[in-house]
N, C-alpha and C positions, 0 to 999 in steps of 0.2 A: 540856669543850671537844671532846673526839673524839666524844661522841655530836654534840655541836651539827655539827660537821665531818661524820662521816657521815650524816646526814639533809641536809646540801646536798647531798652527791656525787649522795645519791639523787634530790634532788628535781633536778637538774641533770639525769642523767643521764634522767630520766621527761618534764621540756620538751624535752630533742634528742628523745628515742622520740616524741613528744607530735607537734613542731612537723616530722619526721622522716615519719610519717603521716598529718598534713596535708598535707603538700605530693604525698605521695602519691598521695591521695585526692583532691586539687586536680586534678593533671594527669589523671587518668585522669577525670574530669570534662571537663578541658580538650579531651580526646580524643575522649568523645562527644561532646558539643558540636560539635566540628568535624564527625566524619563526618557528625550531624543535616541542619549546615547545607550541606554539599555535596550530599548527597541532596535535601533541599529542593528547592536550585539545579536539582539534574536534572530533579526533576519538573517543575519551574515553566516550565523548557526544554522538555520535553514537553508540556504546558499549552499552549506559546504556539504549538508547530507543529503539535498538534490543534485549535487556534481557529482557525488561517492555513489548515490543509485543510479544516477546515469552511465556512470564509467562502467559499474558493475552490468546495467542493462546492453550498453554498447560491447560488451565483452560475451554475454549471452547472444545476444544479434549476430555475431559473428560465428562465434558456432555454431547455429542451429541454421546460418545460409553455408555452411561449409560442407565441401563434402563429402567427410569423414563424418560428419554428421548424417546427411542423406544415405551413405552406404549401411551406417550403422543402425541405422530404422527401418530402412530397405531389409536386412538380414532379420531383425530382432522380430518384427511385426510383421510381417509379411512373408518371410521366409524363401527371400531372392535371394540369390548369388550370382558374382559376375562369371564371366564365359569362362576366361582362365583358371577358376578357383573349382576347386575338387573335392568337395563334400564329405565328409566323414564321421559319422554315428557311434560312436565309442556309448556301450550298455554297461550298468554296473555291473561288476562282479556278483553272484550270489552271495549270500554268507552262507557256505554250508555248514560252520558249527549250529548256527541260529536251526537251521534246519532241522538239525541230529538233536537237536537240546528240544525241540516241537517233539518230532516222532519218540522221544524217549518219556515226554510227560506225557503225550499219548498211551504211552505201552505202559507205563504208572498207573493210569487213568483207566486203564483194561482191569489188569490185573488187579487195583484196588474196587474197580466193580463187579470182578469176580471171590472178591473175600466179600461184598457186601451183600452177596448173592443169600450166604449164608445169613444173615441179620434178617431179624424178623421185623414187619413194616413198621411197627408200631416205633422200633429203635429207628430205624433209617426217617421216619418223620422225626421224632425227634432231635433226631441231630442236623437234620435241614432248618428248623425252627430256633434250636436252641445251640 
């Protein structure tokens, strides 16, 4: 009966050690796992905003071989036009209030330097200074 007794202790004690690194060896399975699938995750996030600048790139590519593009830098930088097209230079308007509103602080500017005429230098510094 004590051998029968000590071969369960044993065999008890060898499923805890047994079932002790399993579960060990589970989690640390568990663990890669996990980190796999977060890196996965990342890449597949990079995947998807390398597709999005490609599309976006493949979409520039195409306009700038286009040539509505070509005509359009032809005209802007260079200052070509094709045979059929007929040119036309539209200038701004002047502002002639702006003008009249100039020539009138002008004739201000006159005639207040002909009342300063009358000021003695010593005032006319001082009022420049102070």
């Amino acid at each position: 009966m004590a051998k029968r007794k000590f071969w369960m202790r044993v065999a008890a004690c060898a499923v805890i050690v047994l079932v002790g690194w399993m579960i060990f060896v589970s989690s640390k399975q568990i663990q890669r796992d996990r980190r796999i699938q977060e890196e996965v995750a990342a890449l597949e996030a990079e995947a998807a905003k390398i597709s999005r600048e490609n599309k976006t790139l493949a979409g520039e590519i195409d306009y700038f071989s286009s040539s509505d593009f070509r005509e359009q830098e032809a005209k802007q930088k260079l200052g070509l036009k094709k045979t059929e097209e007929i040119m036309a230079v539209i200038k701004p308007v002047p502002d002639y209030k702006a003008e009249t509103e100039a020539q009138n602080n002008i004739v201000r500017d006159v005639s207040a330097n002909s009342t300063k005429a009358d000021i003695p230098n010593y005032r006319k510094w001082w009022e420049i200074f102070f």
